[in-house]
Backbone as CSV, one residue per row, in Angstrom:
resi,resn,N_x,N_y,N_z,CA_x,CA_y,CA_z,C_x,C_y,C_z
1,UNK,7.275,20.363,-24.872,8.036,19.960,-23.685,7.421,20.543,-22.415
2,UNK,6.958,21.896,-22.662,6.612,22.528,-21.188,4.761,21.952,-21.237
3,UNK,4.597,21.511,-22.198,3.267,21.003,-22.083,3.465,19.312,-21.044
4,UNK,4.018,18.808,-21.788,4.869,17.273,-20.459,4.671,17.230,-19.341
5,UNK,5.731,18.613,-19.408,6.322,18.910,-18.166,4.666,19.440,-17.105
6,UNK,4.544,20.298,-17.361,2.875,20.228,-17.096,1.853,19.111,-16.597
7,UNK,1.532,18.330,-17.186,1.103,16.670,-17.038,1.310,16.260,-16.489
8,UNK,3.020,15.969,-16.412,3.598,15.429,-14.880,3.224,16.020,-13.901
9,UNK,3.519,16.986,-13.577,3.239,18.168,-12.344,1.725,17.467,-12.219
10,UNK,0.901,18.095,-12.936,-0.442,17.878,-12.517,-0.776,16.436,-11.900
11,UNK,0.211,15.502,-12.308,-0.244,13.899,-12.377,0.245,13.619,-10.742
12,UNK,1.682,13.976,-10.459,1.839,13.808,-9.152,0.785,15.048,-8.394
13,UNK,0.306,15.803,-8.309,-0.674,16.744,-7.428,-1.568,15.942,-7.665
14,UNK,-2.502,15.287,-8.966,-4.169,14.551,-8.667,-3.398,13.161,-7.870
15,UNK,-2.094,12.603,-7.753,-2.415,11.536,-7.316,-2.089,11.635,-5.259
16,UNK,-1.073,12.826,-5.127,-1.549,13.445,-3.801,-2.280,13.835,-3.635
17,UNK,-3.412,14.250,-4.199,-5.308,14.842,-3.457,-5.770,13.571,-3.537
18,UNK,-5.755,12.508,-4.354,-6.758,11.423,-4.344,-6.207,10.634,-2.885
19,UNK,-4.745,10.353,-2.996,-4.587,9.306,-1.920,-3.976,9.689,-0.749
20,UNK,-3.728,11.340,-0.587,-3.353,11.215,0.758,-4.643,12.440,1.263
21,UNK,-4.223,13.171,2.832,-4.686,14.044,2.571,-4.282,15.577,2.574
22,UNK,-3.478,15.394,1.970,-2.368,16.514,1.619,-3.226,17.901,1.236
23,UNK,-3.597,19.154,1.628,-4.222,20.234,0.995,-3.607,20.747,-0.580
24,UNK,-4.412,19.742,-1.459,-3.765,20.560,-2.445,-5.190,20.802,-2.970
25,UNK,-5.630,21.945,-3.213,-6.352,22.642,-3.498,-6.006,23.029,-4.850
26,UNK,-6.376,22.533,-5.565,-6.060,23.122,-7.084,-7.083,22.336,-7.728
27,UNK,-7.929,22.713,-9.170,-8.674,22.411,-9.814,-7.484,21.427,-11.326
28,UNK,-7.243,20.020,-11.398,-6.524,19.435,-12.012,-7.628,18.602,-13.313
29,UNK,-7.597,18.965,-14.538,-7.579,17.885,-15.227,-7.525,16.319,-15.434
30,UNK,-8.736,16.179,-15.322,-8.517,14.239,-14.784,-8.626,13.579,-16.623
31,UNK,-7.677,13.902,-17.233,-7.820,12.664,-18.792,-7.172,11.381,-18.174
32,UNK,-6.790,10.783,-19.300,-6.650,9.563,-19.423,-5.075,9.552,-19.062
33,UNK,-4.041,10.383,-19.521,-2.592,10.324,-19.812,-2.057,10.845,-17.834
34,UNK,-3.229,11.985,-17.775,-2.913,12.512,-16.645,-3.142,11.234,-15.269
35,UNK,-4.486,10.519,-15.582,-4.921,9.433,-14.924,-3.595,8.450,-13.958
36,UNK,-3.000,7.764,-15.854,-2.682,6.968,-15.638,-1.032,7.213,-15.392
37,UNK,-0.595,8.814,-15.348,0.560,8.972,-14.524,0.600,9.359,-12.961
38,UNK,-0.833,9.586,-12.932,-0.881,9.467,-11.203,-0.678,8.117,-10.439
39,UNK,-1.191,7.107,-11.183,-1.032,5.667,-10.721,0.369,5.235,-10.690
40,UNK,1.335,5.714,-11.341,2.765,6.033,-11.545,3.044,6.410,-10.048
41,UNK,2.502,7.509,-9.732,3.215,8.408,-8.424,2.826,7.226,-6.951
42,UNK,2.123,6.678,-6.948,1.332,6.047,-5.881,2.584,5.408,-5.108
43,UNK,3.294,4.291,-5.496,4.144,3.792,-5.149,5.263,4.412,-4.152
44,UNK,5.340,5.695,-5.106,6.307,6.468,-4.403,5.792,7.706,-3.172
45,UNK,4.474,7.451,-2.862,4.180,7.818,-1.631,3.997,6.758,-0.819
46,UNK,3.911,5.919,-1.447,4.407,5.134,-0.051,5.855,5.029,0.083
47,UNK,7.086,5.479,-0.396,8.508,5.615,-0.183,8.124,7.041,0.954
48,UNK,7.414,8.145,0.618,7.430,8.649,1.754,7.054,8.563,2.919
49,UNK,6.077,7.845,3.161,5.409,7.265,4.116,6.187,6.475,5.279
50,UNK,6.733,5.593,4.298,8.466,4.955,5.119,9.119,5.378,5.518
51,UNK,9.663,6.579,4.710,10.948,7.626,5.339,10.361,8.216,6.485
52,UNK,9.319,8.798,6.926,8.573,9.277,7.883,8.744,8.125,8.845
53,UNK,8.184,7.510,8.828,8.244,5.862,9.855,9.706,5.704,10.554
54,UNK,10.562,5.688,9.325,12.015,5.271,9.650,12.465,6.420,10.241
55,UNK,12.108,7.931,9.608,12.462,8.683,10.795,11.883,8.833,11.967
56,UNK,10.867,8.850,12.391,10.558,8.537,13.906,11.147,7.328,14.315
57,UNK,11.420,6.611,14.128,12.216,5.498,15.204,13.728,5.871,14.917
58,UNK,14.042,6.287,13.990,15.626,6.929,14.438,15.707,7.643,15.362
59,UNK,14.770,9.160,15.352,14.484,9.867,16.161,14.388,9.711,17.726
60,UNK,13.677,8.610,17.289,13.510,7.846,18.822,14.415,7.004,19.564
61,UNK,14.956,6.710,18.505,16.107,5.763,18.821,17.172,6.397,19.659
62,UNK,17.558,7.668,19.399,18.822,8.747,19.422,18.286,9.671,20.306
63,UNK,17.275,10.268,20.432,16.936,11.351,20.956,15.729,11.302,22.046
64,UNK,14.461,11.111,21.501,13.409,10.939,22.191,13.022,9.725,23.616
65,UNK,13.349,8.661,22.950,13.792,7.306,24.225,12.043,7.044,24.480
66,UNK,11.344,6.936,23.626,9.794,6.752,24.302,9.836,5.274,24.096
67,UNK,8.729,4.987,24.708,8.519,3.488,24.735,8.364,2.503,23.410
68,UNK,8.658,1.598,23.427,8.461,0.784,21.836,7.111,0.720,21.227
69,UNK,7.008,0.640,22.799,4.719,0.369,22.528,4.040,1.684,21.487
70,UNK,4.351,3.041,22.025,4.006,4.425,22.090,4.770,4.475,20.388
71,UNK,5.374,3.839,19.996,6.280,3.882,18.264,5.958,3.135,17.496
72,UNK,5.464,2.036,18.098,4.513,1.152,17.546,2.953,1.729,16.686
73,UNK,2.552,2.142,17.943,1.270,2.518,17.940,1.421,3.760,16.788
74,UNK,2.198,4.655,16.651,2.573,6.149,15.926,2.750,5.580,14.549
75,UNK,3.069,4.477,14.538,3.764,3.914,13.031,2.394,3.005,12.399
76,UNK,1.670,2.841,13.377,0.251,2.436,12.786,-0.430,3.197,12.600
77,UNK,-0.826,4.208,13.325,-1.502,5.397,12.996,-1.216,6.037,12.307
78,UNK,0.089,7.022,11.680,0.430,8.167,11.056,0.149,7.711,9.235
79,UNK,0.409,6.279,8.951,-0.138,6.450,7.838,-1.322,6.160,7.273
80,UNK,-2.466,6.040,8.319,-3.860,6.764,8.594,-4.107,7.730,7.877
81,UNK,-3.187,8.481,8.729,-3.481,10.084,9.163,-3.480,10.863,7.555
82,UNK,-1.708,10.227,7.127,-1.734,10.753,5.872,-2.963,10.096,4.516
83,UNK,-2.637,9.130,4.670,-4.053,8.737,3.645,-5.453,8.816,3.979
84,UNK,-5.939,9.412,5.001,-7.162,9.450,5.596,-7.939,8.354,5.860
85,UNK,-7.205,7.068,6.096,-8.163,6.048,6.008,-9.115,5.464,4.605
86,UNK,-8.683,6.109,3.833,-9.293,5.726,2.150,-8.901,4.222,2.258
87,UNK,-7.722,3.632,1.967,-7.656,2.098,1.584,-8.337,1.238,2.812
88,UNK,-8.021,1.604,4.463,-8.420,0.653,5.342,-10.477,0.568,5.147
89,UNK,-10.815,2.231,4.609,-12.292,1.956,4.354,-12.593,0.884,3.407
90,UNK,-11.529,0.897,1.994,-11.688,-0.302,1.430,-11.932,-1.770,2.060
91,UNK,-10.947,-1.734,2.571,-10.707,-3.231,3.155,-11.751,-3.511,4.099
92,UNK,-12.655,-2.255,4.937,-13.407,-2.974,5.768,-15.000,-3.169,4.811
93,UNK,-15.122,-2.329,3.994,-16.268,-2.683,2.873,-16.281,-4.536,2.235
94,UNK,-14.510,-4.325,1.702,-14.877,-5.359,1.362,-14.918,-6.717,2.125
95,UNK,-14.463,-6.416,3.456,-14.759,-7.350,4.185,-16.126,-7.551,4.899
96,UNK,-17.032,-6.656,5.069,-18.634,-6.988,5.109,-19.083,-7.965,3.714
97,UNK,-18.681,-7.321,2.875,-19.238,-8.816,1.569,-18.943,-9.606,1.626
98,UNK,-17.620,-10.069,1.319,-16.935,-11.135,1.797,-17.258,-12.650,2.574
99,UNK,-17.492,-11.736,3.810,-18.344,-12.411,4.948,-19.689,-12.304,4.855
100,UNK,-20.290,-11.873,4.136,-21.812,-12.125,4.053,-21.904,-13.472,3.057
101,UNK,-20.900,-14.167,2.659,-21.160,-15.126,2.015,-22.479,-15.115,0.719
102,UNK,-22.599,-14.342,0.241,-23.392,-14.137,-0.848,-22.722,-13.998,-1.646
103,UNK,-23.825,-14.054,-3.341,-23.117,-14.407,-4.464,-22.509,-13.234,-5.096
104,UNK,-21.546,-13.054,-6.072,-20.889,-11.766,-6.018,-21.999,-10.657,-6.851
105,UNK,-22.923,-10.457,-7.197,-23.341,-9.436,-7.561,-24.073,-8.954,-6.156
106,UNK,-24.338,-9.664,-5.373,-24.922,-8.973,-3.307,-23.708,-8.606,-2.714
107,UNK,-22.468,-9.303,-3.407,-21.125,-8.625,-2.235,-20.927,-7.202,-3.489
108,UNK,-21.397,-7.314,-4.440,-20.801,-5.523,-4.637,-21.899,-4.603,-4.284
109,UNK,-23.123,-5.167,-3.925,-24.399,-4.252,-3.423,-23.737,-3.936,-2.298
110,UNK,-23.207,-4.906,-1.721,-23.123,-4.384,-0.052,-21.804,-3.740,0.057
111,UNK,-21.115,-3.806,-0.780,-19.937,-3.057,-0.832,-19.821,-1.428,-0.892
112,UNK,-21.231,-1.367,-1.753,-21.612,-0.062,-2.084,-22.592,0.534,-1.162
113,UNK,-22.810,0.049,-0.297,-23.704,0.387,1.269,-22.794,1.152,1.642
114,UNK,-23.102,2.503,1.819,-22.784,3.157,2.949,-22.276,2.578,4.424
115,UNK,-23.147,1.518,4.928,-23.564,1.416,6.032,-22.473,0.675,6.702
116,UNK,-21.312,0.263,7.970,-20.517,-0.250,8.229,-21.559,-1.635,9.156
117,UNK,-20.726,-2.837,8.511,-21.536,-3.902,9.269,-20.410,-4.304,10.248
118,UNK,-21.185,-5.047,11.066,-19.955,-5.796,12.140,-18.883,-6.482,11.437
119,UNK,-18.937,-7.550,10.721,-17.783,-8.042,9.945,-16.596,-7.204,9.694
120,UNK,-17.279,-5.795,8.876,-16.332,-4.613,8.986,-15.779,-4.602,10.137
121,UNK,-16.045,-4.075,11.050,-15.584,-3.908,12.285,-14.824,-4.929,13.351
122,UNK,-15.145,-5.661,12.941,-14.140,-7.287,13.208,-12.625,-7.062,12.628
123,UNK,-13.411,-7.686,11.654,-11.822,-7.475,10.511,-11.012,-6.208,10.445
124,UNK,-11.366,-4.921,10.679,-10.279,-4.199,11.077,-9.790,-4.178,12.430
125,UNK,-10.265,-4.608,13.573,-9.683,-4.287,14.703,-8.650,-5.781,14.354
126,UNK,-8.913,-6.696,13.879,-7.918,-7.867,13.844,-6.663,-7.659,12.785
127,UNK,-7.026,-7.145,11.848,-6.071,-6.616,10.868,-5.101,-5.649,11.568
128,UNK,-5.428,-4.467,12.370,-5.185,-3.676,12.689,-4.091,-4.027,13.947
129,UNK,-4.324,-4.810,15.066,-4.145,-5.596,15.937,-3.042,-6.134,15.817
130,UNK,-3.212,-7.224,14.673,-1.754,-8.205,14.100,-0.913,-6.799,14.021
131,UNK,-1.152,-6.007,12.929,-0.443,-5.387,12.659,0.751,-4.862,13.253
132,UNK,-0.130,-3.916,14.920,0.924,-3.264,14.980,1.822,-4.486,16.161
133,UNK,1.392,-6.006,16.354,2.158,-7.362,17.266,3.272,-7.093,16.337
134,UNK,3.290,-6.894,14.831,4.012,-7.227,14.051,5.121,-5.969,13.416
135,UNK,4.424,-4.683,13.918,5.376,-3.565,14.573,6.271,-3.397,15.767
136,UNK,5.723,-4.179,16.646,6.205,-3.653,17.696,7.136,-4.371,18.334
137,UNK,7.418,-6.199,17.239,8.594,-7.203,17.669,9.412,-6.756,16.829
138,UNK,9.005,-5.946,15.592,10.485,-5.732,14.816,11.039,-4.339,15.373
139,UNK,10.080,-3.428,15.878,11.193,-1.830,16.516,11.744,-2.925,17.497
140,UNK,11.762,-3.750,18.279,12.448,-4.264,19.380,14.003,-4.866,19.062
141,UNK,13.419,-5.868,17.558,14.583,-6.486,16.871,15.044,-5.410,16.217
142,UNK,15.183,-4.071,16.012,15.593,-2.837,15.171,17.102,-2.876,14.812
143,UNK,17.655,-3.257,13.618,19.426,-2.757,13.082,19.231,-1.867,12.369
144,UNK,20.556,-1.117,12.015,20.455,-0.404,11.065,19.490,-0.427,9.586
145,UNK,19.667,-1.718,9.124,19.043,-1.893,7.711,17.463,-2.226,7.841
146,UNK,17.308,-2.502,9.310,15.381,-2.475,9.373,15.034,-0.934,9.132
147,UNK,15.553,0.402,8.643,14.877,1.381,8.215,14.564,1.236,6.735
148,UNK,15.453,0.876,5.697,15.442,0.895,4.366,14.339,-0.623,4.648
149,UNK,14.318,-1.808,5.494,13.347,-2.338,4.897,11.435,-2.127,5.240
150,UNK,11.782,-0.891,6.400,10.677,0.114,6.255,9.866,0.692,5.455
151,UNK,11.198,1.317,4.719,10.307,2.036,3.483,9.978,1.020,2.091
152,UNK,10.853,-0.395,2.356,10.597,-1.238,1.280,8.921,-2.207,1.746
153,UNK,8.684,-1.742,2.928,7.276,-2.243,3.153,6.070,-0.957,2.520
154,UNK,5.894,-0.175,2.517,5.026,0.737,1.633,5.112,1.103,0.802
155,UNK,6.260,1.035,-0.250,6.584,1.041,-1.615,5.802,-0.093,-2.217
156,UNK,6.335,-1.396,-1.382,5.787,-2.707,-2.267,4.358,-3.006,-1.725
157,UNK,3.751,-2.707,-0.718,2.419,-3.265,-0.901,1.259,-2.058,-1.524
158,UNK,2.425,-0.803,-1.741,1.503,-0.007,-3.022,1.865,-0.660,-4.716
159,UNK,2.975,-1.389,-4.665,3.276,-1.783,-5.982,2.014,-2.886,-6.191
160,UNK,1.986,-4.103,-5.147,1.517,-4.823,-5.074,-0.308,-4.514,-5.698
161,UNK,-0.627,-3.259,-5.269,-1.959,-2.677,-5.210,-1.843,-2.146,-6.868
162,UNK,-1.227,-1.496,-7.359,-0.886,-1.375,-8.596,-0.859,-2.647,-9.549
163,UNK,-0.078,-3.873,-8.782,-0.124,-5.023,-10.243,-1.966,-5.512,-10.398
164,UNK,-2.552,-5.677,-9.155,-3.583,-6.038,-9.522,-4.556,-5.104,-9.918
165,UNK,-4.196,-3.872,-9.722,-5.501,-2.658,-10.534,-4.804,-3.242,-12.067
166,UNK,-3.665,-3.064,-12.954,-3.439,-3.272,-13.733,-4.035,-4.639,-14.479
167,UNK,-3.469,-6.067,-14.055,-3.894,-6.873,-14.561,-5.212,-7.853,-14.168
168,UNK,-5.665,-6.802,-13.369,-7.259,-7.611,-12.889,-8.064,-6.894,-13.815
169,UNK,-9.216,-7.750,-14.089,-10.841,-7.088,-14.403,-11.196,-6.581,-13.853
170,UNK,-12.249,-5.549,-14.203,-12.585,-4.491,-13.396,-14.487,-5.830,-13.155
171,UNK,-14.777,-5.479,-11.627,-16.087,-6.136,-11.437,-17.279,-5.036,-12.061
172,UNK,-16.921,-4.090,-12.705,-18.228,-3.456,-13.189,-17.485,-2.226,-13.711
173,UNK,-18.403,-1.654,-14.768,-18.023,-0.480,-15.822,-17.804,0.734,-14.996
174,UNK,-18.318,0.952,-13.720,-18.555,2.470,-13.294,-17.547,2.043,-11.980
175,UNK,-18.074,3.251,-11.413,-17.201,3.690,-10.317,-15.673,4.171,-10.366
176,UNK,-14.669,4.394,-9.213,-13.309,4.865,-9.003,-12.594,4.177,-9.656
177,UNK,-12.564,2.407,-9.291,-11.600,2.176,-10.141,-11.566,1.702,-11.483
178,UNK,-12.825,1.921,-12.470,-13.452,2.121,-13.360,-12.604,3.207,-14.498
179,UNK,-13.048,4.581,-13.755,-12.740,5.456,-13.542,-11.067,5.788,-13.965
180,UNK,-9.838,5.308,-13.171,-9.083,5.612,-12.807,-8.072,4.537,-14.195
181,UNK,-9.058,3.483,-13.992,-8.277,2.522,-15.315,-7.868,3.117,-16.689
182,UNK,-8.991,4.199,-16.686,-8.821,4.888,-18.396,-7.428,4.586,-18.750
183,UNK,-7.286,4.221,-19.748,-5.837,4.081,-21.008,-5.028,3.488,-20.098
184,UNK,-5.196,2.738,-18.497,-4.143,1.364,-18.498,-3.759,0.544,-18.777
185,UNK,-2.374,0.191,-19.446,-3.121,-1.255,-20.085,-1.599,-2.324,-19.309
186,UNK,-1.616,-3.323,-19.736,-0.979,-4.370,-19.407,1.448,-3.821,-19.182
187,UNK,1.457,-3.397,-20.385,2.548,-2.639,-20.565,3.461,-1.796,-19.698
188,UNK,1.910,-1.471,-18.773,2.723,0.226,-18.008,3.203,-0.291,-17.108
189,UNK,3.122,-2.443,-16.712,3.772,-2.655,-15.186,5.103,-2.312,-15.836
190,UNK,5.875,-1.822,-16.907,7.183,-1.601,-17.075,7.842,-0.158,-16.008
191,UNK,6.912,0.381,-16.113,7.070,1.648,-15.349,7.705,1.617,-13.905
192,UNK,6.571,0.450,-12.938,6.730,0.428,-11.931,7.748,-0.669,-11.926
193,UNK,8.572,-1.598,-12.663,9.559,-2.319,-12.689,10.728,-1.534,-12.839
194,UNK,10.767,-0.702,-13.800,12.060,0.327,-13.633,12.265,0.810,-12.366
195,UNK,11.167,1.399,-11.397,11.084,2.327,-10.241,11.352,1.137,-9.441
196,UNK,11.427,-0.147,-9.346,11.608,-0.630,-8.273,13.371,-1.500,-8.674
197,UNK,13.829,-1.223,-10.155,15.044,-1.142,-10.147,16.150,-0.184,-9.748
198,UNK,15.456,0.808,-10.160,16.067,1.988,-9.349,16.010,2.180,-7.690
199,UNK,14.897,1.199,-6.840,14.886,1.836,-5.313,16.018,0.913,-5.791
200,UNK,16.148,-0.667,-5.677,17.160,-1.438,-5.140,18.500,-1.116,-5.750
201,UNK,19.215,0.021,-6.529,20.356,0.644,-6.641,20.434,1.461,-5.756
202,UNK,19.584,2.203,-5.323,19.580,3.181,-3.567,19.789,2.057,-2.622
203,UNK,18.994,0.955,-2.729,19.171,0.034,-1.323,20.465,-0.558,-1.205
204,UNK,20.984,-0.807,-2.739,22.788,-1.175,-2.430,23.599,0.003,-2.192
205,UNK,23.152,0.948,-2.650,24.021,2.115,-2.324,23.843,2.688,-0.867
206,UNK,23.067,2.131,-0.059,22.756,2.650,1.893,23.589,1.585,1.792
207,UNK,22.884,0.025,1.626,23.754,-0.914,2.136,23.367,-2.172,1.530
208,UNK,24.673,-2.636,0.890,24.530,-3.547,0.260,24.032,-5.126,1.202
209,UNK,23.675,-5.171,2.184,23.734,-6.119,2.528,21.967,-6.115,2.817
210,UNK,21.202,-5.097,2.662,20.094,-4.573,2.534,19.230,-5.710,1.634
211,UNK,20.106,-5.571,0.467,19.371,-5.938,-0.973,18.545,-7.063,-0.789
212,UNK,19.393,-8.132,-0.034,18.742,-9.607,-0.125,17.428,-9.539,0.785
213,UNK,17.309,-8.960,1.832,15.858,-8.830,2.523,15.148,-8.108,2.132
214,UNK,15.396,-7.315,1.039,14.349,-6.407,0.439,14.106,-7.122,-0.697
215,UNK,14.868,-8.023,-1.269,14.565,-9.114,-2.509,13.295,-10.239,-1.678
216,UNK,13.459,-10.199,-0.599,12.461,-11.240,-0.143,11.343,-10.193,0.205
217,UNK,10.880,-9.402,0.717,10.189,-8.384,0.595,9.445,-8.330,-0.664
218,UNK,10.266,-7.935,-1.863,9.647,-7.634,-2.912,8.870,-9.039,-3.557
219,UNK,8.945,-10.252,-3.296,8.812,-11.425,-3.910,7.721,-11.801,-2.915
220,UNK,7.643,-11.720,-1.536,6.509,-11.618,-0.760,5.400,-11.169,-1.635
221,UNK,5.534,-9.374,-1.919,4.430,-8.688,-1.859,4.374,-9.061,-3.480
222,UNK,4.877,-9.384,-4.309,4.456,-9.937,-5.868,3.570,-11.161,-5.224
223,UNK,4.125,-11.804,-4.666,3.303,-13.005,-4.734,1.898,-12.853,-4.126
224,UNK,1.756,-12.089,-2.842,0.572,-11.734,-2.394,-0.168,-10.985,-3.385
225,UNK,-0.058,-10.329,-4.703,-0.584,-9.603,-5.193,-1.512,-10.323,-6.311
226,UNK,-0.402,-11.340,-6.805,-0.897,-12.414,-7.674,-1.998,-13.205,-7.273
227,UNK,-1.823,-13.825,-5.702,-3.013,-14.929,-5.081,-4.399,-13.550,-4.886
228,UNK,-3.791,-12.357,-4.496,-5.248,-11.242,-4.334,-5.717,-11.294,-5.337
229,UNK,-5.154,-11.539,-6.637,-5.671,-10.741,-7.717,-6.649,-11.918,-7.695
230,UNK,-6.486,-13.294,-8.064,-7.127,-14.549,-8.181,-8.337,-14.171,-7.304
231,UNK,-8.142,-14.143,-5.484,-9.426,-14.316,-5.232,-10.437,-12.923,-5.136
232,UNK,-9.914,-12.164,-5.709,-10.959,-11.057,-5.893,-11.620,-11.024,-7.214
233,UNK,-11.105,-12.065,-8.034,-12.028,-12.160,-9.222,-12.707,-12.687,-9.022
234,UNK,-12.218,-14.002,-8.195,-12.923,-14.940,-7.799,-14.165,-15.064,-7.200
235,UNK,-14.109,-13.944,-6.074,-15.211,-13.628,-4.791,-15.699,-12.686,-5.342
236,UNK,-15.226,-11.412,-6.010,-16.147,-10.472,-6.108,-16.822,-10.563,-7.545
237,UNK,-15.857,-11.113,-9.206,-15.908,-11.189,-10.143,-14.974,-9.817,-10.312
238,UNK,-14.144,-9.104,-9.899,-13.866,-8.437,-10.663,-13.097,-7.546,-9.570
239,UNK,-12.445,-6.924,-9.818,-11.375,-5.251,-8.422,-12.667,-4.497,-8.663
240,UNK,-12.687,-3.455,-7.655,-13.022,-2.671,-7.409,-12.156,-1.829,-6.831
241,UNK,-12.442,-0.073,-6.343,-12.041,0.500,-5.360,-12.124,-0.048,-4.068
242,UNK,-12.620,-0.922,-3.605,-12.442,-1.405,-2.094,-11.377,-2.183,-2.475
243,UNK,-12.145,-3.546,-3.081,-11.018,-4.701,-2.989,-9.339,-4.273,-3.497
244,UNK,-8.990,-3.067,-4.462,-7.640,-2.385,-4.196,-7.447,-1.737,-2.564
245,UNK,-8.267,-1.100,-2.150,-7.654,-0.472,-1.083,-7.695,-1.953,0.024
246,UNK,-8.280,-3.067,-0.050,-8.229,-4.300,0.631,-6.648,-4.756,0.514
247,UNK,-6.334,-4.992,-0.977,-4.882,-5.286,-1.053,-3.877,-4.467,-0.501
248,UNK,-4.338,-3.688,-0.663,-2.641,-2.326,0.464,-2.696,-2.714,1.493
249,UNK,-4.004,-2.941,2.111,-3.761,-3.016,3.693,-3.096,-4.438,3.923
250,UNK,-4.022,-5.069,3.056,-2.803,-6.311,3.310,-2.241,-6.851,3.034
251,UNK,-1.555,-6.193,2.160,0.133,-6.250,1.541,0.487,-5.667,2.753
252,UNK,-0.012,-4.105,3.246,1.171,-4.021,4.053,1.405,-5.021,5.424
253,UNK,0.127,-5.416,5.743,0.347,-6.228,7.187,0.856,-7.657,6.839
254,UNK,0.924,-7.699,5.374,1.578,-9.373,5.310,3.389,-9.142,5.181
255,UNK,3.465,-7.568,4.862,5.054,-7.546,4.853,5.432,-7.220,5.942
256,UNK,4.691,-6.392,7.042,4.744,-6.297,8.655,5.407,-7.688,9.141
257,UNK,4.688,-8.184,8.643,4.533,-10.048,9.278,6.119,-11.026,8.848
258,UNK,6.637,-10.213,7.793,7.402,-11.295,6.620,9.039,-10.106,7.605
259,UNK,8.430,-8.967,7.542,9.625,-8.180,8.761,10.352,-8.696,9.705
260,UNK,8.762,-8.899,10.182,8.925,-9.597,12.002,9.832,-10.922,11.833
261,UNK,9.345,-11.922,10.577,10.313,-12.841,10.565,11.565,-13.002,10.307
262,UNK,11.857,-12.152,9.347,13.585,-11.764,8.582,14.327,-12.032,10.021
263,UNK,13.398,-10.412,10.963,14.411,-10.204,11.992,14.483,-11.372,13.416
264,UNK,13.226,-12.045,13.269,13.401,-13.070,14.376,14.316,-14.717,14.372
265,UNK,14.194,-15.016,12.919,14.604,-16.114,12.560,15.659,-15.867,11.626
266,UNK,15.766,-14.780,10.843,16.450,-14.694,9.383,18.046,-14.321,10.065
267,UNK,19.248,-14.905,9.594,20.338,-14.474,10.544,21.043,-13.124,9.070
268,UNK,21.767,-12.503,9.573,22.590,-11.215,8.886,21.558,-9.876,8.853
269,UNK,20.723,-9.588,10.327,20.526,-8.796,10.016,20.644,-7.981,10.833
270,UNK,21.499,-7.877,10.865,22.668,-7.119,12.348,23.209,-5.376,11.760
């Protein structure tokens, strides 16, 4: 039991050193059991990530009074800050291949370039851009229940990043997410289905009237996860560590986007 108990511990600490940048300084055991309960924890840093978010605009809401722009901008940046930019590096790697229109064994050469091409640099300032248009109409449209569907935006486009490490091919034997797959197999999406039965008993228990926009939320970011998974087999032959950290980013800016609409068009969300 205290051996378990152990595992766990260790599994949430390797999966805070890998994905945020939290100082945890400790020398952890990377097997297979330990691996694949860190991929477990992922999800639920992005529940913290949210709560952080949702508390600065409460904060702000009540106390501070800064501009929408200036909360905007903080709510795009801070979860940067905490993940160090690991997934958005994904996404701009794999968007130099991508756009180089070559066949997929030259988009994983160039994926694996060091080197940042313009395409990169395109595609994140536009990604980045939408993003926070799509922050900064929903703090405006802000009710009570746009905090819980805060944190239901970085929960699910880490779930989302999870279904396709799980049921995608890997584009090649080596590397991170190679690596990280050890002893995953098809089964463990049970894990992250329980955890996302359990947020939505918290989301009826803040507020039941919550549930139904976080049901569209969650069915968003499944579905975006499903069409990613397709064209990254498709384009690259296979996930990689980029093309996962490609899907977070845009899971999260497609649920940014699916936000902005609930609250502009969607009526009960007062």
């Amino acid at each position: 039991m205290k051996g378990k108990c152990r595992e766990c511990l260790d599994s949430v600490l390797l999966a805070l050193q890998f994905y945020t940048t939290l100082p945890i300084k400790k020398e952890l055991s990377m097997d297979e059991a330990r691996l694949k309960k860190a991929l477990y924890v992922v999800p639920f840093i992005g529940i913290g990530i949210g709560l952080i978010l949702a508390a600065i605009i409460v904060l702000n809401e009540h106390v501070l009074h800064l501009p929408a722009t200036v909360i905007a901008m903080l709510v795009v940046t801070i979860p940067l800050i905490i993940t160090g930019g690991l997934h958005l590096d994904g996404f701009m790697d794999a968007s130099d291949a991508f756009f180089s229109y070559r066949d997929q064994q030259k988009r994983l050469e160039i994926m694996a370039d060091p080197r940042t091409g313009s395409f990169a640099v395109l595609s994140v300032i536009f990604l980045l851009a939408w993003r926070y248009v799509f922050i900064l109409e929903t703090i405006k449209l802000a009710s009570d229940i746009t905090f819980v569907f805060i944190v239901s935006v970085y929960y699910f486009a880490r779930f989302s990043m999870c279904y396709v490490f799980i049921f995608g091919k890997l584009a090649k034997q080596d590397g991170l997410a190679a690596f990280f797959k050890k002893g995953l197999e098809r089964k463990d999406i049970f894990v992250f289905l329980i955890g996302i039965l359990l947020f939505f008993v918290f989301v009826a228990y803040f507020n039941i009237h919550a549930v139904s926009g976080t049901a569209i939320l969650l069915l968003i970011a499944l579905g975006f996860a499903v069409v990613s998974k397709g064209f990254i087999e498709k384009q690259f032959g296979g996930i990689s560590g980029d093309t996962l950290g490609a899907t977070l980013e845009g899971g999260e800016t497609i649920l940014w986007f699916t936000l902005w609409l609930l609250h502009s068009f969607a009526m009960g969300l007062q």
